[in-house]
C-alpha positions in Angstrom: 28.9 79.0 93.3 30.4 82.3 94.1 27.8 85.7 94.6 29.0 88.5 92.9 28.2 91.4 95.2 28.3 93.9 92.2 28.2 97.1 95.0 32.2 95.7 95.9 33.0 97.2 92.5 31.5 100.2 93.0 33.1 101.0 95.8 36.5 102.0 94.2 36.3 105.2 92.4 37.9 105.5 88.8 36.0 102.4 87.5 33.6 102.6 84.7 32.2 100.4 82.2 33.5 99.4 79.3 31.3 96.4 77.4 31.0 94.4 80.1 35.3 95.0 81.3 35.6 97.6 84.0 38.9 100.1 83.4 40.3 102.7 85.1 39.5 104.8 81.7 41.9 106.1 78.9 44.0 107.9 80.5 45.3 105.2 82.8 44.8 102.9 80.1 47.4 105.5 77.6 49.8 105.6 80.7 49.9 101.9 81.6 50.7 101.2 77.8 53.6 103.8 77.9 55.3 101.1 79.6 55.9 97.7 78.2 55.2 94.2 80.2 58.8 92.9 81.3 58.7 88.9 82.5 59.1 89.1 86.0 61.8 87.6 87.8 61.2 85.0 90.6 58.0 82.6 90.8 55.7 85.3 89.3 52.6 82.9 89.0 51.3 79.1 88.8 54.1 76.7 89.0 56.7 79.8 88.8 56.7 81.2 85.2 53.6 81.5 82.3 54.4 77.2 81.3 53.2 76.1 85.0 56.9 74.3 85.2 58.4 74.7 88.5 61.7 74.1 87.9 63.9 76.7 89.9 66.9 78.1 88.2 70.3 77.2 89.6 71.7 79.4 93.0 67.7 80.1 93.6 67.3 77.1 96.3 68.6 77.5 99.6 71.9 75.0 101.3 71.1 72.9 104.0 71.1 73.5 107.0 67.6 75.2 106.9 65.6 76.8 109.1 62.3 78.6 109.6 63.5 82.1 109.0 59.8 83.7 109.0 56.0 83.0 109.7 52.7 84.4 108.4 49.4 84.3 110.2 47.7 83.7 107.0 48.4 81.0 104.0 47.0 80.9 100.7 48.5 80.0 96.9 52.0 82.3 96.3 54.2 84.6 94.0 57.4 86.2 94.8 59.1 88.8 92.6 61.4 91.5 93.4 61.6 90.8 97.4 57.8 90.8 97.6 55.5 88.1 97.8 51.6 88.0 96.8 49.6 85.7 98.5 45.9 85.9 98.2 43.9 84.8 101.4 40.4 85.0 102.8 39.5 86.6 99.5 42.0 89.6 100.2 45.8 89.9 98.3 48.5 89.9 100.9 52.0 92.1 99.7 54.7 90.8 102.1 58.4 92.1 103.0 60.2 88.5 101.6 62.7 89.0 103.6 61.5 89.1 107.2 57.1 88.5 106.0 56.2 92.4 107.6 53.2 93.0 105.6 53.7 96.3 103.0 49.7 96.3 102.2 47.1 94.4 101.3 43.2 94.7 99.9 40.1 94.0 101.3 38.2 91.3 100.4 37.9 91.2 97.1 36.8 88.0 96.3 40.5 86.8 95.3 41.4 83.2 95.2 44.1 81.0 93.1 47.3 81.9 92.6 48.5 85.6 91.9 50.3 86.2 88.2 53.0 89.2 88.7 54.5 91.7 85.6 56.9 94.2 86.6 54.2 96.4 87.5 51.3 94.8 87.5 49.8 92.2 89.6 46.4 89.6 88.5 44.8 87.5 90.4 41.3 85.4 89.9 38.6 84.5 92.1 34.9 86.6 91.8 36.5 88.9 88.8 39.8 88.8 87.1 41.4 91.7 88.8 44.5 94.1 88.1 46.0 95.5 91.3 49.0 98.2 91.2 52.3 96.3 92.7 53.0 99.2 94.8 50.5 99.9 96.9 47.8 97.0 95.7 45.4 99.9 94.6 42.5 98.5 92.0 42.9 99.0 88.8 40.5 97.2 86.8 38.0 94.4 87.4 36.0 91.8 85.2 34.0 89.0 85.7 33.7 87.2 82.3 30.4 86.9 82.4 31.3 83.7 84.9 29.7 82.8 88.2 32.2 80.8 89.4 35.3 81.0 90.7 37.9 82.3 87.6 40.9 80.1 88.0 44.9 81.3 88.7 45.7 83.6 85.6 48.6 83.2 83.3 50.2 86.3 81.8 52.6 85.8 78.3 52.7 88.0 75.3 51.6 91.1 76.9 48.1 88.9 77.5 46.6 87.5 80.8 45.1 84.0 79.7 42.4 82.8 81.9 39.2 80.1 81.5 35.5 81.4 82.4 32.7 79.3 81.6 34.0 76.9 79.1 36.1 79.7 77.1 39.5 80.8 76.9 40.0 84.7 77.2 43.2 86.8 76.4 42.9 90.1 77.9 45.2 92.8 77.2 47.6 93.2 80.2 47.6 96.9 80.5 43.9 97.8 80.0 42.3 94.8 80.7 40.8 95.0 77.2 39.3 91.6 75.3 42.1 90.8 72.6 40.7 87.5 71.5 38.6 84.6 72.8 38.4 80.6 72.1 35.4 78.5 72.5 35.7 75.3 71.0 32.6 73.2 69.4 31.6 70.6 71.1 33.5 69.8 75.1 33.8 73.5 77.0 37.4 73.8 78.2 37.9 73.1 81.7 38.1 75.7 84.5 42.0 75.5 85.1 45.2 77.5 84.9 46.5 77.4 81.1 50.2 76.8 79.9 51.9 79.1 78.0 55.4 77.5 75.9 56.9 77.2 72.7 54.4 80.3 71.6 50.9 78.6 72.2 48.7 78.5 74.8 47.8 74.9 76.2 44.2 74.6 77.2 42.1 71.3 77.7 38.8 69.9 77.1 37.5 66.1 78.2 37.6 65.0 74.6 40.6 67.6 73.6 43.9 69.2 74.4 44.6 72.5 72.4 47.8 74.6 71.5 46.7 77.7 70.6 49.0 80.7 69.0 49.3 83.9 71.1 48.9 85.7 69.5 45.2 85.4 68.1 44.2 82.3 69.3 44.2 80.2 66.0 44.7 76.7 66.8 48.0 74.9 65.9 46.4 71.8 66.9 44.5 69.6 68.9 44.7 66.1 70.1 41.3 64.1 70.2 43.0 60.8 71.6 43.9 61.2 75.3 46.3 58.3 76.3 44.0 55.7 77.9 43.0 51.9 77.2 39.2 51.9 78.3 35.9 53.0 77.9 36.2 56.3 80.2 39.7 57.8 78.8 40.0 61.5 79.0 42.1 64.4 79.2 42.1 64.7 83.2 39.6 67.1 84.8 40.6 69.2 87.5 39.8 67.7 90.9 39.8 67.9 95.0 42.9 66.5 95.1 45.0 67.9 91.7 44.2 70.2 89.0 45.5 68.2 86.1 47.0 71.9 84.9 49.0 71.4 81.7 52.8 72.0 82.1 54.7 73.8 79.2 58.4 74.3 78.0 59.3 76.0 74.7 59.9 72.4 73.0 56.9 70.1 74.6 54.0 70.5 77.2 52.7 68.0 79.6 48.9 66.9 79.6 47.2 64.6 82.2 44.5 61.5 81.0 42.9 59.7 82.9 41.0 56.1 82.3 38.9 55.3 85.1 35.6 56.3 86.0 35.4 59.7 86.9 33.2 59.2 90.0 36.6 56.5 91.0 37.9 58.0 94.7 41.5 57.1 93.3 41.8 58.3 89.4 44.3 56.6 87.5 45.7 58.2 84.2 48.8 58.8 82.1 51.0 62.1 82.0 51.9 62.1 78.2 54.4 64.5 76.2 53.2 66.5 73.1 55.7 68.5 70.5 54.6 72.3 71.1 55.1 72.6 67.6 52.9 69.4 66.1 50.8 67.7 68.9 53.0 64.7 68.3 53.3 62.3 71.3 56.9 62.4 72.4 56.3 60.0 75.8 54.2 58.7 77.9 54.1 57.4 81.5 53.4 54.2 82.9 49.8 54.3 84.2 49.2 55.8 87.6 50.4 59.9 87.1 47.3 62.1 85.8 48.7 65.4 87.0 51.6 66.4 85.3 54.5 67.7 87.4 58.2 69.5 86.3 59.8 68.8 83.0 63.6 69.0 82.9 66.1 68.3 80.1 66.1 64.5 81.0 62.7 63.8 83.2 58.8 64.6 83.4 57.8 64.4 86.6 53.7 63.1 87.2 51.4 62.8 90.5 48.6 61.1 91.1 46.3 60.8 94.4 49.0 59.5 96.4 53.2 60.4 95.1 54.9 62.0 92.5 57.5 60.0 90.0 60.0 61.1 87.8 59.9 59.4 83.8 62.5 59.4 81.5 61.7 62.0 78.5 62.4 60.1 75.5 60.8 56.4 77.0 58.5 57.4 79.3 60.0 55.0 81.9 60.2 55.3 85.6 63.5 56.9 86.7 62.6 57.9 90.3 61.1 57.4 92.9 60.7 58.8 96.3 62.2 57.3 99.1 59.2 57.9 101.7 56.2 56.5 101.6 53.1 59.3 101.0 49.8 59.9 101.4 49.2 62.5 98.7 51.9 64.7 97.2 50.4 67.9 95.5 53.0 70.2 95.2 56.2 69.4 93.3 59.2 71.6 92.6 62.5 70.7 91.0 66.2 72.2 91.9 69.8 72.1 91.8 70.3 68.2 92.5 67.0 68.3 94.7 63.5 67.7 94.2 61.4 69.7 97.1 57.7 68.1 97.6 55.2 69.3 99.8 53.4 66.5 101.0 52.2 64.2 103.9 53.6 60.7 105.2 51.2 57.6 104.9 52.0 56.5 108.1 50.4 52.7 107.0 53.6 52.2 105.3 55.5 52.5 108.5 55.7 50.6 111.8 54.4 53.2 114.2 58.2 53.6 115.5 59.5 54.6 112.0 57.4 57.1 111.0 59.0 60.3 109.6 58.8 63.0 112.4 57.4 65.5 110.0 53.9 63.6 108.9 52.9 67.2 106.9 55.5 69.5 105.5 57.9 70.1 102.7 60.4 67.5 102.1 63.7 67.8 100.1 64.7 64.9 97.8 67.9 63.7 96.5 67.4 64.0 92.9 69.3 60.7 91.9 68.3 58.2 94.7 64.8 60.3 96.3 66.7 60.1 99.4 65.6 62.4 102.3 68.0 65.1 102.4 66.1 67.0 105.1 62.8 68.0 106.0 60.4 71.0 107.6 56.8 70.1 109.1 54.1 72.5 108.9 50.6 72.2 110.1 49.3 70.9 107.0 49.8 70.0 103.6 52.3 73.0 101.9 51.8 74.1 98.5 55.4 75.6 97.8 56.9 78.5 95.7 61.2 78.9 95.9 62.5 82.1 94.8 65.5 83.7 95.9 67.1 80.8 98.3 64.0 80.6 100.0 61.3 78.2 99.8 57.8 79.7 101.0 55.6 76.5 102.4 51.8 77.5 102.8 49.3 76.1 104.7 47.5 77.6 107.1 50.3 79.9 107.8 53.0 81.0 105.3 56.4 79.9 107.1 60.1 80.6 104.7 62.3 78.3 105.0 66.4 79.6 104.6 69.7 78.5 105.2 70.6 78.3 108.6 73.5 81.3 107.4 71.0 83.9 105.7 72.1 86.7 107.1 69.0 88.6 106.2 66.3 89.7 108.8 64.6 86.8 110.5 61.6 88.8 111.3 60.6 86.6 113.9 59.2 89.2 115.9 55.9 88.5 116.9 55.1 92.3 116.2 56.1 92.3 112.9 53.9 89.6 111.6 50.7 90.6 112.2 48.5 92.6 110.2 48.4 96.1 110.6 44.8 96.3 109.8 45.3 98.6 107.2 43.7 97.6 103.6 45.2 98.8 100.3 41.4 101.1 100.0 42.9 103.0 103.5 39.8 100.9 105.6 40.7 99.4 108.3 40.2 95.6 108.6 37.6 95.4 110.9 37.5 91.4 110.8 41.0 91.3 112.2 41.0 90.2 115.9 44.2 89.3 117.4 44.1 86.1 115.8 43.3 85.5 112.5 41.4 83.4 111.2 43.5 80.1 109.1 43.4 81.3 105.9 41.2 79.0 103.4 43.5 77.6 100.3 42.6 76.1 97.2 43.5 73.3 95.5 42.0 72.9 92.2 40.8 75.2 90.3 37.7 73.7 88.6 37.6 75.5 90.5 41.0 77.1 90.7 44.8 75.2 91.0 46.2 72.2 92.8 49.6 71.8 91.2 48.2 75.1 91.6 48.6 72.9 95.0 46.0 73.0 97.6 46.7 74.1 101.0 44.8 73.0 104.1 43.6 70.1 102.4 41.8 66.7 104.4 43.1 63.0 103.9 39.0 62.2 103.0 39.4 62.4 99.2 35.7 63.0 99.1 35.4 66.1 101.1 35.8 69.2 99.1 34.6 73.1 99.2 33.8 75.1 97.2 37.2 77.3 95.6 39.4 78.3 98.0 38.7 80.6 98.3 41.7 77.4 95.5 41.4 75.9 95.0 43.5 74.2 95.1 45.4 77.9 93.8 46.3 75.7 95.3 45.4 75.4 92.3 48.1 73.6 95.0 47.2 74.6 96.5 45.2 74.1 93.9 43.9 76.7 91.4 41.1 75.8 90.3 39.0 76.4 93.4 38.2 73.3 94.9 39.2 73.0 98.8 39.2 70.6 101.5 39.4 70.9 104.7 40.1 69.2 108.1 40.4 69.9 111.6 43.7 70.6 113.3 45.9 67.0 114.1 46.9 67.2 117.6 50.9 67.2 118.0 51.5 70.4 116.0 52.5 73.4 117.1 50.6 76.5 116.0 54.4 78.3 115.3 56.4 76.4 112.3 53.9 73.4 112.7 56.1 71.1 113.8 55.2 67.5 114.6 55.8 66.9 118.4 56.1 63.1 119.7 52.8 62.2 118.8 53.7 61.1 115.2 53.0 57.8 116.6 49.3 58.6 117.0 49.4 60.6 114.1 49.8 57.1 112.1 47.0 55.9 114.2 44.8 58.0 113.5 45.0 58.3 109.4 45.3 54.4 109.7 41.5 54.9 111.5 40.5 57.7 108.9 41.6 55.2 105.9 39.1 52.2 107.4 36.5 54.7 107.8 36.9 56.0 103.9 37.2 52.1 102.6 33.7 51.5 104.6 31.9 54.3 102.6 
């Protein structure tokens, strides 16, 4: 349960009420209107783009050899648009320099968590109260809180509307004023607290019992689908959990929605990742049982996770085309390239004789697309979430490190200097919680808090251990987005830099081996 501290608001001059919304008034509303929303270039929310599908245009991932070019003291769920990425951490929004990570401002703490959604202008984020924060200078321009108590997951901005679940209810809320447009509660289920998918002009949201496309423009529904794909007593569309956030994944011509048909207590869920038409709700495919979390859609493959990998079906049959070769532990972050697919994820060592276990036990891993061969790898301290934009991938965990070609000739900002905070807030406070060393920056992972594939950062191997939102999730919401977060304490044999695995990956296998026995015991 998040408090709302209702003086925060106060705080920031310009705000008054307007039924329950707080705007900056009509003058900034008249103004903001003047200019129209443009889609943002880049990963400018959840999964990249308003359908949650991160699948990264072609020239937009970077050629091995890579290196760390930069490091963050602080992690958390990530956009980038226009050179400048938005990372929300410790309940504060982060503005960083993307191409050497200086920090050009940031807010206090705000209550932010999940995954930031960026306009051309405008930048959202969830967490306490839907907030709208000027890209400049990160200035507060409006706040809400839905009437919610809980964390608000990752928003989702299409149509000149930011799309977010409160409570059971789906809200579109103008994306200049922050005005109400329309709102959809359905009889019966409440809709989960997740990030939406926008595609194919509908909003995707879920239920237990239902799966809805919704039009954008007033929120009639197109359909819904009152048969999740399951063959037992306890099938249902997949809630958002510690692990994933079950986030439905839209293109214009289908959208992805996780089931699941085990108990919903089970410690390992096992479900389906099924295609719908955008236009009709029909079932297009289906994967074999296992995936609940539904990953990148190309023009050939859907990609679905569940507790442990990811796998890669064939569109029209729904059979299994790939497969990793690397045995994981949990995979919850999943992006797709040119010829690559890049996972953040950690080894399962018990797959391994201890003398073969991948040096890298956390980090982001790229993939030969064809055979899931290891094309390379980068370890970080723990489990990434991971946005690519602009031949750089940007892997969060507790620290936000961006991985480049070893050639980039732009500014490697690794000077220690330049990536610490300043201290100064977007308000002009100083942040007086700043020591010399920060803090590791909590992440989310689901946003049912807030969005896993959003993926989760920071997140523990015990699959029963979970905080409240990350504040994200898992924003990660992959990190989760949905606001559930695990944690766990630091595994001996990383650095505090990159996170790099030393020599002790060995022990590293020992030890999840031990952790493993312990959870079977339970």
């Amino acid at each position: 349960m998040v408090e709302h501290d209702r003086r925060d608001v106060l705080k920031y001059t310009g705000l008054t009420a307007m039924g329950g919304l707080l705007s900056t008034g009509v003058a900034a509303a008249d103004e903001a209107r003047s200019t129209p929303l443009e889609e943002s270039p880049g990963w400018s929310s959840l999964g990249g783009n308003p359908g949650n599908n991160p699948v990264v245009p072609a020239g937009s991932d970077p050629e091995p050899p890579v290196t760390v070019a930069w490091e963050y003291d602080h992690g958390g769920p990530v956009a980038v648009v226009d050179d400048t990425v938005y990372l929300t951490a410790d309940g504060e929004v982060h503005a960083l320099d993307a191409a050497d990570g200086t920090l050009e401002w940031k807010t206090e703490n705000i209550g932010a968590t999940g995954t930031p959604a960026v306009t051309a202008d405008l930048v959202y984020v969830g967490g306490e109260r839907l907030t709208q924060l000027k890209r400049d200078d990160g200035e507060i321009c409006c706040q809400s809180d839905l009437g919610y108590d809980e964390a608000i997951p990752s928003p989702v901005i299409a149509n000149d509307r930011v799309f977010v679940v409160a409570d059971g209810v789906l809200y579109a809320v103008d994306a200049h004023d922050n005005d109400e447009r329309w709102q959809f509660e359905p009889d019966g289920d409440p809709l989960y607290e997740q990030p939406v998918a926008v595609g194919g002009g509908a909003v995707f949201a879920v239920s237990e019992s239902r799966a809805f496309a919704l039009e954008l423009e007033d929120g009639t529904v197109r359909w819904a689908d009152e048969e999740p794909v399951g063959d037992d007593e306890h099938s249902r569309f997949m809630e958002p959990n510690p692990r994933q956030t079950s986030s439905p994944v839209a293109t214009d011509d289908v959208v992805a929605i996780g089931s699941a048909d085990t108990d919903e207590n089970s410690m390992w869920p096992l479900g389906y990742t099924t295609l719908y038409d955008v236009e009709t709700g029909e079932q297009r495919a289906s994967s074999e049982r296992n995936p609940f979390d539904p990953g990148p859609i190309t023009d050939g493959r859907f990609y679905g996770l569940d507790s442990h990998k990811g796998t890669g079906y064939d569109r029209e049959t729904g059979e299994e085309v790939w497969n990793a070769e690397v045995n994981t532990y949990r995979v919850p972050s999943m992006a797709v390239g040119d010829g690559i697919v890049y996972a953040g994820l950690t080894i399962d060592g018990m797959g391994y004789d201890p003398d073969d276990v991948p040096e890298e036990i956390d980090g982001v891993y790229a993939l030969d697309a064809e055979t899931g061969e290891i094309e390379w790898s980068v370890g970080t301290n723990e489990i990434p979430s991971i946005a690519i934009a602009d031949e750089t991938i940007y892997a969060s965990s507790e620290t936000l490190v961006a991985i480049r070609s070893e050639g980039d000739d732009r500014p490697d900002g690794s000077d220690e200097e330049d990536q610490t905070d300043d201290g100064d807030d977007a308000d002009g406070s100083d942040d007086t919680d700043d020591s010399g060393e920060d803090a590791p920056a909590e992440d989310e992972n689901s946003d049912g808090g807030d969005d896993t594939n959003e993926s989760t950062t920071g997140d523990t191997d015990e699959p029963d251990v979970d905080d409240a939102d990350d504040g994200n999730a898992s924003d990660d919401e992959s990190g989760t987005d949905n606001g559930a977060e695990d944690t766990e304490e630091a595994v001996p044999g990383f650095t505090t830099g990159a996170g790099v695995v030393s020599g002790a990956a060995a022990l590293e296998w020992l030890r999840r081996r031990n952790g493993s026995a312990d959870d079977a015991a339970k």
